[in-house]
Structures are given as C-alpha cells and as structure tokens.
C-alpha positions in Angstrom: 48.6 -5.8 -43.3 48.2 -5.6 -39.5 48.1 -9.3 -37.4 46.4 -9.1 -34.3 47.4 -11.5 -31.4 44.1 -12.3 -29.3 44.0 -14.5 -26.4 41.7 -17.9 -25.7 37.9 -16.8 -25.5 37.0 -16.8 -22.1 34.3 -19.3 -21.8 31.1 -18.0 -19.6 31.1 -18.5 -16.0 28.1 -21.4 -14.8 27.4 -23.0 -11.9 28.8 -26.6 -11.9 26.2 -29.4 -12.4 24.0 -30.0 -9.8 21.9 -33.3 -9.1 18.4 -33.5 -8.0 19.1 -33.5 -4.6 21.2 -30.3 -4.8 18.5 -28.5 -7.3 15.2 -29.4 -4.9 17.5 -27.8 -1.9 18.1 -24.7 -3.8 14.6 -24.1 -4.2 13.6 -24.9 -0.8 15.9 -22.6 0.2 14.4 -19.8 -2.1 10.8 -20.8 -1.6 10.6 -20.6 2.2 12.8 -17.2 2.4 13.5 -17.8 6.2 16.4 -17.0 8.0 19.3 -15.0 6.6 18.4 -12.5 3.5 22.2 -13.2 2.1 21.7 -16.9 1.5 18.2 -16.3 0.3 20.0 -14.3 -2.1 23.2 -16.6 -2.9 21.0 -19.7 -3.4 19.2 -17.3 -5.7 21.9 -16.2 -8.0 22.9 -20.3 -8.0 19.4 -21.6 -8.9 19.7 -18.9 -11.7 22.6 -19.8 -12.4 22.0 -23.5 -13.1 18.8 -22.8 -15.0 20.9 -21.0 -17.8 20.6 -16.9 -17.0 24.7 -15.6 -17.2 25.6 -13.5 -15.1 24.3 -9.8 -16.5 21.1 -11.1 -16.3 21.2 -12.5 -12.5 22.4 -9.3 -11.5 19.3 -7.5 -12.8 17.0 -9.7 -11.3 19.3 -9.5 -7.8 19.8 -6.2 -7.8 23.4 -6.5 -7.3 27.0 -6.3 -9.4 27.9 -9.0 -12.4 31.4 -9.4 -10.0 28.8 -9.8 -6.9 27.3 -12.7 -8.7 30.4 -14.7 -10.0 32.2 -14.4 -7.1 28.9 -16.1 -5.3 28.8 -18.7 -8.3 32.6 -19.5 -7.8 32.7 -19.9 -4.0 29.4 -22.0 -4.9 31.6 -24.3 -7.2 34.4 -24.4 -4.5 32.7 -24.8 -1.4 29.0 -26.2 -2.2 26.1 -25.0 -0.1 28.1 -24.1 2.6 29.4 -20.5 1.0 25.3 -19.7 0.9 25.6 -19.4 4.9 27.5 -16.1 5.6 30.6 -17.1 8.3 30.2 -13.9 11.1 32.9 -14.0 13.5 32.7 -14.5 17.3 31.6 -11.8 19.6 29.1 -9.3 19.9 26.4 -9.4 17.2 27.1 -6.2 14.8 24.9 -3.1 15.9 23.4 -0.6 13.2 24.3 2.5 13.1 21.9 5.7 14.3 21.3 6.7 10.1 20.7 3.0 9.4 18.4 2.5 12.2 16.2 5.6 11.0 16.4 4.6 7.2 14.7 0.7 8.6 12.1 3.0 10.4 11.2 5.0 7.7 10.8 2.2 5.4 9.1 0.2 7.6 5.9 2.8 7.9 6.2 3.6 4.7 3.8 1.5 1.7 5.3 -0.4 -0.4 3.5 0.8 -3.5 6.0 4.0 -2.7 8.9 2.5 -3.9 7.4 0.5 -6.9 6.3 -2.6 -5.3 3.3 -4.8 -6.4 2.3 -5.1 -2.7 0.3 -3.6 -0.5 2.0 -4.3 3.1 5.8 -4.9 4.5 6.2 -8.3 5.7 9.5 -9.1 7.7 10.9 -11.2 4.8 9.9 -8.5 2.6 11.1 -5.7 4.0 14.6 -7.2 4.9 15.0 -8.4 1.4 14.2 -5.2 0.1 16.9 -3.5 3.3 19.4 -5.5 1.9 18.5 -4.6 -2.0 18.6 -0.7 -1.4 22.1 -1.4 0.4 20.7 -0.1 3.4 22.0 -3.0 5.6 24.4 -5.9 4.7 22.2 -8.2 6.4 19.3 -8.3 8.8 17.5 -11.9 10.1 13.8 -11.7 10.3 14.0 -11.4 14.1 16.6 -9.1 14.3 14.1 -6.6 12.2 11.5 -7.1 14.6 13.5 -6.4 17.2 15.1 -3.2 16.0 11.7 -2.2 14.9 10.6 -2.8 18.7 13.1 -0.8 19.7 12.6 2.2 17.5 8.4 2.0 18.6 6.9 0.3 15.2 4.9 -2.7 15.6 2.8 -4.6 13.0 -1.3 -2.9 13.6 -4.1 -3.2 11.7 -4.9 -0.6 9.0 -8.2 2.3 9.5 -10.3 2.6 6.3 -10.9 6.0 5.3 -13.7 7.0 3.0 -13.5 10.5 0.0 -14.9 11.4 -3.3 -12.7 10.7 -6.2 -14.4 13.9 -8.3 -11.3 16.2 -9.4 -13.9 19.3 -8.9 -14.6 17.5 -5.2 -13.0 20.6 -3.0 -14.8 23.4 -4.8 -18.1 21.4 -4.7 -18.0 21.5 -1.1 -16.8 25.1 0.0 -20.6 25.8 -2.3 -22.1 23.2 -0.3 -21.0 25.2 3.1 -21.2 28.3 1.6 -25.2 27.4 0.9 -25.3 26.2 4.5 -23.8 29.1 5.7 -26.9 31.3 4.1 -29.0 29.3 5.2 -28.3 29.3 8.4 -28.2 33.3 8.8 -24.3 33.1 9.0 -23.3 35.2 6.0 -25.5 37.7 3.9 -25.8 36.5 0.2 -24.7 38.2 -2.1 -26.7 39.2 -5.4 -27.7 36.7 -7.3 -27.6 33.8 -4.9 -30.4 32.2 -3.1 -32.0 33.2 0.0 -33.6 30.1 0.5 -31.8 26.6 -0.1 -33.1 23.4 -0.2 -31.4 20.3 1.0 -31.0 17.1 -0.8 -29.2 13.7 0.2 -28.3 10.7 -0.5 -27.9 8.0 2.3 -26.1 4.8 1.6 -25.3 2.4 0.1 -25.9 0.3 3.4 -23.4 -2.6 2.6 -20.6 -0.4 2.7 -17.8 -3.0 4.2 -14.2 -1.6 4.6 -11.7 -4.3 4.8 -8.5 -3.7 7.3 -5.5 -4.9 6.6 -2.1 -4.6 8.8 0.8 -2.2 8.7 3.9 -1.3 10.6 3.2 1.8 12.7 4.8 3.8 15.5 3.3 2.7 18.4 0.3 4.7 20.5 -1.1 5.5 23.9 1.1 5.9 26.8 3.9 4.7 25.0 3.6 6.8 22.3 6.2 10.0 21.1 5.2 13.1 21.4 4.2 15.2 17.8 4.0 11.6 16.0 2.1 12.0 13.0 -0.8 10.1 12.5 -1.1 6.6 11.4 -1.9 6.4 7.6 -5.4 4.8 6.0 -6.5 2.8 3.8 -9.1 3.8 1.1 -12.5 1.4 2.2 -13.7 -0.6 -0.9 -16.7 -2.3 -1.3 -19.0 -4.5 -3.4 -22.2 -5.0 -4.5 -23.3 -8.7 -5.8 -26.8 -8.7 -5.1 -28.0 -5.1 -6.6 -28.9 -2.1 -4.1 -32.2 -0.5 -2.4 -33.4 2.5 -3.4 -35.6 4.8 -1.1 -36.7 7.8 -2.7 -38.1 10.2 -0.3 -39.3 14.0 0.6 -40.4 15.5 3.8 -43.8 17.8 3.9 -43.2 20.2 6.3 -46.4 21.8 6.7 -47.9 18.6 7.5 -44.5 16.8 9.1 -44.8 13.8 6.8 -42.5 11.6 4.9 -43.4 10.1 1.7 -41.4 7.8 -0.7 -40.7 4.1 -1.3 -38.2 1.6 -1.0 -37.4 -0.2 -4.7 -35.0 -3.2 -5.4 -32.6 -2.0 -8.3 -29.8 -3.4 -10.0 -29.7 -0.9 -13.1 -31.5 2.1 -14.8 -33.1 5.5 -13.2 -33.9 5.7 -10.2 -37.5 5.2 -9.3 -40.0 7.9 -8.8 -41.4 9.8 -6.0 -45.0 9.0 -5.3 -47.8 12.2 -5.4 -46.8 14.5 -2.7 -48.6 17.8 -1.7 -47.1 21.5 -2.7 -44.7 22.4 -0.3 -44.5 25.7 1.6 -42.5 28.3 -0.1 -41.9 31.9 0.9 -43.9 34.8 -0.5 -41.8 36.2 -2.3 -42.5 35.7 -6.3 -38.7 36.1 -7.1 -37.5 33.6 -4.5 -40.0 30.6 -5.9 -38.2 29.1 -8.4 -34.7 29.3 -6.4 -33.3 25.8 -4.8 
C-alpha cells in the first residue's frame, strides 16, 4: 500500500472585492479606451477578474499569458488602481525601433478584415490595442501612433469606391466581348465560324448607383508622396434600391436614325417589351443574316 503526501489545495487566484465605486471605475476605464493601451488592458483582466472568469479564461480573451494575468490581479490586490498606470522612468520617451516602425506601417494600411477582425477600418484605439496584442510594441498612446504614422507618411483619407462583376466566368466573357469588337472594327480577320457582323447590346444603369466612402490610413500623395508607392486600395461601391428601378427598353433604326422604346416603372418580373420597330438593314449576304 503506497501513502501519498500532497500539499494544501491551492485556492484560485481573484481579485479582492471591490465596491461600487471601484467596479463603475473599472468600466469607465474599459469603456472609453483612451490613453494608455496597458491599463486599458490591466483594468480589463481586473473587471474580468471580479466578474468570476479565472485566470485561463482572461488570458484568452486578452491575448496574453495566465502568469501575465495573475501577476496584474496581484499587483491589483497590493497596490489598487494605481498598478493599472504603467510607472516609465524619467528621460527621453522610448523610440521604436526601424523593424517596429515598418510592422505599425504595414498594419496601419492594411484592412482589418486581413487579420480576422469584424471591422472594416483602423481606428487609433484599435489599431494600438491590436499593436500591443500581436506583441508588436509594449505600448503605444493614441497620439504617439499618430505621430509615428505622420512620420512614416500615413494619414487617415477617405476610401475610392471601385465598381466589378462578381461572375466567376467574368474574365473570359470579356476577352469575347473585345475579341467581337475587335472584328468588328476591321482589327483582326475572323476566323471560320465566327461572325462578320456583330451587333451591340447594353445595358445602362441602374441610375441610383450611390457608393458610400469611408476612411483609411494611407501613404500620403502629391508632392509629398514616395516614389513607386503602390496605389491606395478601394472599396467595393454598394448600393440599394427601395423604391423599385426604371426600365428603358430601346433599339436604334439605322436606316432611318431613330430611336424607339419606352421607359417602364418596375419592381419585379421580365422586363417590358420593345414596341413595333421597322426591319433593320442587314448585309446581303444570306449566310451572315441570322449571325449577331
């Protein structure tokens, strides 16, 4: 028979008890997000902390070490709010090294949707929360990121809308389109089998097409700009329709250079018909009648 001597059960490490007072500062703290990103994040881990979470589960949710977290909750329980404010020394501010100064850049034009974020632009407190998160700087003040990002030539601009087909096939549909064009405009001989004369159709519209800008951090252009910088990145223009769409269905005569059609409210179904129009001119040739 083997005895085993085990120690006392360490009991799990909590914040001490806070009043009302204390609690509504922590979450003032945590809801405004200004100033330094490290006590955003120690009065964080503490709120946690005094809700219930242990420390595994604040470290998931901070992105940081279970030791990171209890040492936070014990200088908490030593020193009270004052071990959320980091103590820097005296002297010159610390300056970011040349590797750290192109990894903020980078991030900075970069979307956030890149890295897994439900967010569409960088704000500063966003962005220096998620700096500190990736380990990429200790800590960064809001204004300290703006200035660094003035430094390195990204400011906050407003986003271009840019407009493309979401058909897979879209690529191949066009080369046919300027291939078509290309016959028809005497360019290239066509080979057998394809048309010799082509017939255009478009569609024009829909009218209340309304692309929203946003705002994004961007290098910055004109005189100030850096040579061979690549292009500022778009976002796709979305629109919407609440009160249904015009159709105008239309063809051009042009023997007699005339344009018939109508214009036709519509909010579902086909669209409307063309009204009578008179046989257009087609060439001679018997073979090349039916082509379009």
């Amino acid at each position: 028979m083997v005895i085993l001597q085990t120690g006392p059960v360490t009991e799990r490490l909590r914040v001490r008890e806070i009043d009302d007072d204390e609690g509504r500062r922590l979450v003032r703290i945590v809801r405004r997000g200004s100033g330094s990103v490290v006590t955003w994040r120690r009065a964080q881990m503490v709120l946690l902390s005094a809700q219930g979470m242990d420390a595994a589960a604040i470290a998931k949710v901070a992105s940081t070490s279970e030791d990171r977290v209890r040492d936070v909750i014990r200088n908490f329980n030593t020193d009270g709010f004052s071990s959320l404010y980091p103590k820097y020394k005296g002297g010159r501010p610390p300056k970011f090294t040349l590797p750290q100064r192109r990894e903020i850049r980078k991030t900075a034009k970069s979307r956030p949707a890149e890295h897994g974020l439900p967010f569409s632009a960088w704000s500063l407190s966003k962005l220096a929360e998620f700096l500190v998160a990736e380990g990429v700087v200790d800590d960064i003040s809001h204004e300290g990121l703006r200035t660094l990002l003035r430094e390195e030539g990204v400011s906050f601009q407003r986003i271009k809308t840019w407009k493309t087909s979401k058909d897979p096939d879209y690529e191949a549909k066009k080369a046919r389109v300027e291939h078509l064009y290309a016959i028809a405009d005497r360019e290239v001989v066509p080979d057998t089998g394809e048309p010799e004369v082509i017939f255009c159709v478009d569609e024009f519209g829909p009218l209340n097409l309304q692309p929203r800008p946003g705002r994004q951090w961007a290098a910055v252009s004109g005189k100030n700009a850096e040579p061979g910088r690549e292009p500022r990145p778009r976002m796709r223009a979305t629109y919407t329709r609440t009160q249904g769409v015009r159709h105008l269905f239309a063809a051009y005569e042009l023997g007699e250079d005339k344009l018939f059609g109508h214009v036709k409210p519509q909010d579902a179904g086909p669209v409307p018909g063309v009204l009578p129009l008179p046989a257009l001119p087609l060439p001679a040739a018997g073979a090349d009648r039916h082509r379009l």
